[in-house]
VEXMARBA-32162 format. One record per residue: residue in three letters; x, y, z of N, C-alpha, C, CB in turn. Coordinates in steps of 0.02 Angstrom, whole numbers, plus 50000, padded with zeros to 5 digits. Glycine has a CB too. Layout:
% residues N
alaXYZXYZXYZXYZ/...
END
This chain:
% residues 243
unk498074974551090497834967751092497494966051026497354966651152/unk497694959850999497384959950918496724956250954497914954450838/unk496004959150898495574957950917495244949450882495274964250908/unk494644949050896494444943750874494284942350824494144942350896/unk494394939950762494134939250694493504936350664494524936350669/unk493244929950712492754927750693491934932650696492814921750730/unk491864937250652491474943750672490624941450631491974952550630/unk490224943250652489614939750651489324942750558489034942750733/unk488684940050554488414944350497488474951450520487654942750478/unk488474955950456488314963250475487494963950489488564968450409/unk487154968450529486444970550552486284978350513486444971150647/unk486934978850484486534986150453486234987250392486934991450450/unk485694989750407485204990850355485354993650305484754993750370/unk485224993250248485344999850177484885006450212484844996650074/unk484455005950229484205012350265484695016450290483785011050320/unk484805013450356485095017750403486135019050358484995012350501/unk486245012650331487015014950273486945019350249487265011350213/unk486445021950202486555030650169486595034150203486125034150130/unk486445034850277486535041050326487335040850355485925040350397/unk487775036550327488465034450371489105040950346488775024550344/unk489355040850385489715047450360490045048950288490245048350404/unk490445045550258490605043850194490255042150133490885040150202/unk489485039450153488825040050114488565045450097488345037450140/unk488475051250169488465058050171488905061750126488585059950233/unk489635061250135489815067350083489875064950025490435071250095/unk489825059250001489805056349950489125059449913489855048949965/unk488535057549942487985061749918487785066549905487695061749935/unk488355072949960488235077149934488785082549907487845078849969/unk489235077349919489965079449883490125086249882490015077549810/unk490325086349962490405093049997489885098250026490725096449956/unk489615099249980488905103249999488435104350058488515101149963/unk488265107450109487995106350165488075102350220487605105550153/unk487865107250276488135105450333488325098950365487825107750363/unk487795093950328488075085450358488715083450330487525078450332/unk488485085850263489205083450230489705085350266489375085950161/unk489905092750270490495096050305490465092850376490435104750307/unk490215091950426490075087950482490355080450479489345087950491/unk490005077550423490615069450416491085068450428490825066650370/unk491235075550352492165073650343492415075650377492605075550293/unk492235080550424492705082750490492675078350539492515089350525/unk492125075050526492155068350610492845063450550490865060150638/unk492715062650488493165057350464493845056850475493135057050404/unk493925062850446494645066650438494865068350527494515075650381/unk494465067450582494885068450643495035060950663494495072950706/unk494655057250636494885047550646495505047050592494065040250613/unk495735050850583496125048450509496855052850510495565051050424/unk496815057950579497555062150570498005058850585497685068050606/unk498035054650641498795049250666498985044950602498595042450741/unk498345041250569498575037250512499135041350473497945035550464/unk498495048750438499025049550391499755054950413498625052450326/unk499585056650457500375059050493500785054950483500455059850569/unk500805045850499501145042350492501535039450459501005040950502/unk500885041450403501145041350313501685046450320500465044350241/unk501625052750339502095058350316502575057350331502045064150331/unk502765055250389503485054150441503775050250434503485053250503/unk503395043450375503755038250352504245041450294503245032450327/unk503815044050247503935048050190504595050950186503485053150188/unk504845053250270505485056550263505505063250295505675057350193/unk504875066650296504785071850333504855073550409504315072850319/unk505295078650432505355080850532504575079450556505575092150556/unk504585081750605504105081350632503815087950626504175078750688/unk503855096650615503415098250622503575098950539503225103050677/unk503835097650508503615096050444503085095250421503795092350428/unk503045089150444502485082150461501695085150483502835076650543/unk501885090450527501345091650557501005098550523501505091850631/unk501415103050476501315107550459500615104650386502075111150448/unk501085098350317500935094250315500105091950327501365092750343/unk500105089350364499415084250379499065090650402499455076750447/unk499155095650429498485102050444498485104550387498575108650501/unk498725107650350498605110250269498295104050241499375112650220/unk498285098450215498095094350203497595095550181498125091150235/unk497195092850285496605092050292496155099150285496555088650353/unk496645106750289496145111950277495945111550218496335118350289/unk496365108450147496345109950094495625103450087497125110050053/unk495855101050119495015091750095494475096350127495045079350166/unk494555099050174493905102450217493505105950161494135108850283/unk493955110650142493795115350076493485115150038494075116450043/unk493595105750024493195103849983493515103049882492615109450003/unk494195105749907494535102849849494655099549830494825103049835/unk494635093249853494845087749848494295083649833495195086049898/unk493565085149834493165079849823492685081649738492645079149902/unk492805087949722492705088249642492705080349605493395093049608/unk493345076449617493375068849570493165065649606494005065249545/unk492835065749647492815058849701492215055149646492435060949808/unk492455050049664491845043449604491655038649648492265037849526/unk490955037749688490745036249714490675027449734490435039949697/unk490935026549666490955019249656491765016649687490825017549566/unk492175020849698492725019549719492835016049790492995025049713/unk492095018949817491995015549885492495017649961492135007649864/unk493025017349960493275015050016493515023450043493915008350003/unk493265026550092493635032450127494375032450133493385033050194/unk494595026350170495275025150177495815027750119495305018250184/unk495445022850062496055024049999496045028249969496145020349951/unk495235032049963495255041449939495715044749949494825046349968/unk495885044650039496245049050088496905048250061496185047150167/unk497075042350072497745042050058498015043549983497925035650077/unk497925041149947497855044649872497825051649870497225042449835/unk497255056049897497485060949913497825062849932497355062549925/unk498035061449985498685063650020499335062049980498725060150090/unk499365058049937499915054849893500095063849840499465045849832/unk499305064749819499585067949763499565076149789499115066149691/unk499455075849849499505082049891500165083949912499115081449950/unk500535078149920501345078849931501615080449883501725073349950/unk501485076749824501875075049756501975082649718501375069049701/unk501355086649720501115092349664500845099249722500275088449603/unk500865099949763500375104549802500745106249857499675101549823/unk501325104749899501525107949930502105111449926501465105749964/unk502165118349953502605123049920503105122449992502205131749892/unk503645122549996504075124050054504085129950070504685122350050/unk504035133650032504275140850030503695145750091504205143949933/unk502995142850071502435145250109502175142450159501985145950079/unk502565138050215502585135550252502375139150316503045133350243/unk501915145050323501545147150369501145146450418501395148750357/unk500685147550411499985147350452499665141250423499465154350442/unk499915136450445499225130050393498525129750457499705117150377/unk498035126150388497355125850420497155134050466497405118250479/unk497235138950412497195144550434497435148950513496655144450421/unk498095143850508498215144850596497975141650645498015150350621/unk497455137950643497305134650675497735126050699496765135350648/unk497925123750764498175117950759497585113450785498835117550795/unk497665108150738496885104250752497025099650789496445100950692/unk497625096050794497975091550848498805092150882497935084850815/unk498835092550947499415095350958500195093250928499395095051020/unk500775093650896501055090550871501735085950944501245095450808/unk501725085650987501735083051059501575075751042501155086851115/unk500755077751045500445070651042500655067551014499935069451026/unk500525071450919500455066550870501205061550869500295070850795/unk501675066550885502355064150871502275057850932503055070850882/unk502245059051008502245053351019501815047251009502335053951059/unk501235048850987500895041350963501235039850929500255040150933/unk501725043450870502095038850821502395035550837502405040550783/unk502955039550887503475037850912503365030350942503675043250958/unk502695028950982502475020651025502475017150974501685019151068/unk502485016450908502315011650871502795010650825501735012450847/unk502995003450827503674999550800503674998550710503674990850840/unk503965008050694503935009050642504425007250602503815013650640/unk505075006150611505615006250581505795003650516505915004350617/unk505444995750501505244990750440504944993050391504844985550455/unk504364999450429503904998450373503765003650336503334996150390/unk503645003050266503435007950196503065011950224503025004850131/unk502995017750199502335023250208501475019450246502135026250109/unk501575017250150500925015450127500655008650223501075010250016/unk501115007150233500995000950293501085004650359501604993850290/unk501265007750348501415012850406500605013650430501845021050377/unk500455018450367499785020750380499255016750395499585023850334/unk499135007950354498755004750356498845002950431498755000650306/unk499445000150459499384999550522499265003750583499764997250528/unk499235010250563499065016150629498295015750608499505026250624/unk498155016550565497455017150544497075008650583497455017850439/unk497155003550588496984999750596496935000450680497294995450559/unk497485002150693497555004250767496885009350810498295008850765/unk497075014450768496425017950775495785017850764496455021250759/unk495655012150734495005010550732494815005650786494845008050667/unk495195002350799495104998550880495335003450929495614991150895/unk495455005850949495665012350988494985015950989496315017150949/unk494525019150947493865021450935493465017950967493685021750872/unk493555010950963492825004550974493015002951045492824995550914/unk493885003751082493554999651138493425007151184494134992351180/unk493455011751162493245018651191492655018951193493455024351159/unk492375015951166491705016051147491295011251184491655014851078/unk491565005051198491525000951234491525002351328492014997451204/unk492225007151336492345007951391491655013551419493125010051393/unk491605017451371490875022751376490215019851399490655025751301/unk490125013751364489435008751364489305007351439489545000651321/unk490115001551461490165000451514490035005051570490604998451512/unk490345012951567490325018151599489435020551613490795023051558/unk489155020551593488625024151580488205018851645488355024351487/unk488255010451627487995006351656488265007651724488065000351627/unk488845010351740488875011151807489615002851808487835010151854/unk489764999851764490264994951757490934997051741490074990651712/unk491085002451764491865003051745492395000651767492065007751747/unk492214997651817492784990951851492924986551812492574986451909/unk492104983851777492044975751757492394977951681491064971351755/unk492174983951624492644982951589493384983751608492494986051547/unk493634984651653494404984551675494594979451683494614987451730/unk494194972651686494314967151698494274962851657494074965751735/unk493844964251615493494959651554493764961251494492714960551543/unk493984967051496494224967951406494774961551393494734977351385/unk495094961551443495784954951408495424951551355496094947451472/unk494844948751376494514941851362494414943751264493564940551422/unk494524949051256494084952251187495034950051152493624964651190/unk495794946751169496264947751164496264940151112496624949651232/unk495634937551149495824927751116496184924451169496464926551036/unk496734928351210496844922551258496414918951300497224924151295/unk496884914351347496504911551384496644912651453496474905751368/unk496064916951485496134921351528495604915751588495864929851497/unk495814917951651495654915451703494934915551708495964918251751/unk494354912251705493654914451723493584915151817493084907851687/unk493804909051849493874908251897494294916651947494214901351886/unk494544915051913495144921751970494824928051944496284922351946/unk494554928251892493964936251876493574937551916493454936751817/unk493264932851896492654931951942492594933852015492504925551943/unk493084930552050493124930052120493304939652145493844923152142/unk493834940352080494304946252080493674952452069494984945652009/unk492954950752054492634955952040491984954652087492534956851963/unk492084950652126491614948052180490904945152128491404955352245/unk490724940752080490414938052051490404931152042490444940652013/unk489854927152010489974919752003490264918851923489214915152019/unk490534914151911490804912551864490394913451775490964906151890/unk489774909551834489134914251738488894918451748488374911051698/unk488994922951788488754928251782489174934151740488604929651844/unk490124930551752490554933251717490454931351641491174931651745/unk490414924751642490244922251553489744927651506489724913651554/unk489164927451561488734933651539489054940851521488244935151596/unk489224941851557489564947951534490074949751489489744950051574/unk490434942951479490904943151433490514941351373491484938951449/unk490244937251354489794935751314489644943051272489194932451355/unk489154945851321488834955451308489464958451269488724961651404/unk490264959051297490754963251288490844960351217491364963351342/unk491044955451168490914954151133490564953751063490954953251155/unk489984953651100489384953951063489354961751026488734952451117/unk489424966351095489434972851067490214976651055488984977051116/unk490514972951030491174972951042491304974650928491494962951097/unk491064967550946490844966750858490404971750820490414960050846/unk490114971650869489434978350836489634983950818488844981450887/unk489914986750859490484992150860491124994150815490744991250912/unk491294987450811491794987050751491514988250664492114979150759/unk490944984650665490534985650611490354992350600490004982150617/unk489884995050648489875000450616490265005950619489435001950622/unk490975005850630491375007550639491725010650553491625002450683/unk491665003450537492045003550476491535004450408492484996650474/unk490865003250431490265005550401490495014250363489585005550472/unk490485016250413490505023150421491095025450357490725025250508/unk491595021150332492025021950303491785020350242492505019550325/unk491565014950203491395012950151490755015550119491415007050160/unk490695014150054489875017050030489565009850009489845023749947/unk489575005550029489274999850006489404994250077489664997649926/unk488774992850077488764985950140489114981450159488394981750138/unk489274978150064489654973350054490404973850064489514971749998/unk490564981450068491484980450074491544981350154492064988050023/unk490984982050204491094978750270491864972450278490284974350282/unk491474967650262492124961050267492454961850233492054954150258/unk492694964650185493254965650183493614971550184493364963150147/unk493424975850218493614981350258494084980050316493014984150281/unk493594974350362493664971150415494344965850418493014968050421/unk494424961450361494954956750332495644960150338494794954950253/unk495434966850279496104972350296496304973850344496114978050280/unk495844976250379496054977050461496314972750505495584978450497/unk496144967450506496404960650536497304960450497495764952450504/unk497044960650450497914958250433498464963250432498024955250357/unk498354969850462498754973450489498994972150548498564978150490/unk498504970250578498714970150645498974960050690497904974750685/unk499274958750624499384950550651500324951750648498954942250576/
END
């Protein structure tokens, strides 16, 4: 469901932004445990994207998958962030760039073993079929990725959403209410009735889903950038993947 665009001011502080994951290893550019902790929360929001890249690229599937786990053991490592220039800002386009010149110069066919030291960090099952759901056929690498990536970042938020709701003891009402986060124009009347409530009491709640709907998205993509300001247009990019 493409989400809503009209997205409020951002609320996050420069305080609490240097603690965001990509601020973190940026600061300490690899070095200690938060850092290593980030990029592993980053880099697990970021394997379907760039799998997607790979499989566009031309590569089988466990190609693909052999690929994106060497990859990410080799970024874990910490090889990959020696050049990182802080001013470059955006997690997204690091990754991929990396990953560009990780294909281009760095992978050997020949040693096609044990990647990510044997370890498989996501099953290749999965990964292949999330690819497989999404109407790849048109598109370049580089769009490939922007659009799984975009995917997955709403995929993150309304999980996150559905959690909120959960906790409150509302896991019906988000089963009912998320449409509304779609832009259509969804029944208030027949919800309502359909969730045994009055009509503003539903507004209310939809209102809430929203509200923190946006919030979520923000710092969502917070977490990606090193600067406040590339929020909106972080956000812009994201929108226009998914229209």
């Amino acid at each position: 469901m493409p989400p809503e665009e009209n997205l409020s001011e951002s609320t996050v502080s420069d305080g609490w932004f240097r603690t965001t994951h990509w601020s973190v290893v940026l600061s300490a550019r690899g070095d200690g445990a938060a850092s290593n902790a980030a990029l592993a929360r980053l880099c697990k929001a970021y394997w379907h994207p760039l799998y997607a890249f790979v499989r566009r690229s031309g590569y089988k599937p466990e190609d693909a998958q052999d690929l994106t786990q060497e990859f990410f053991a080799r970024l874990l490592e910490k090889d990959y962030l020696k050049g990182v220039v802080p001013e470059k800002g955006k997690f997204r386009s690091f990754l991929l760039m990396a990953l560009k010149r990780f294909l281009a110069n760095e992978w050997d066919q020949a040693n096609r073993l044990k990647r990510g030291g044997g370890q498989q960090l996501i099953s290749l099952q999965d990964t292949e079929n999330r690819y497989l759901a999404e109407p790849l056929d048109e598109l370049s690498p580089d769009i490939a990725f922007d659009r799984k990536w975009a995917t997955t970042v709403l995929e993150h938020v309304m999980r996150k959403l559905q959690d909120d709701f959960g906790r409150a003891g509302k896991t019906d009402v988000f089963g009912r209410i998320k449409v509304f986060l779609s832009g259509d124009k969804e029944s208030y009347a027949e919800i309502s009735q359909a969730l045994g409530m009055t009509e503003a009491t539903l507004r209310v709640n939809v209102h809430r889903l929203r509200q923190r709907y946006r919030e979520l998205l923000r710092l969502e993509i917070a977490n990606t950038v090193d600067n406040p300001e590339h929020i909106d247009e972080e956000l812009r990019y994201l929108f226009s993947h998914l229209s």
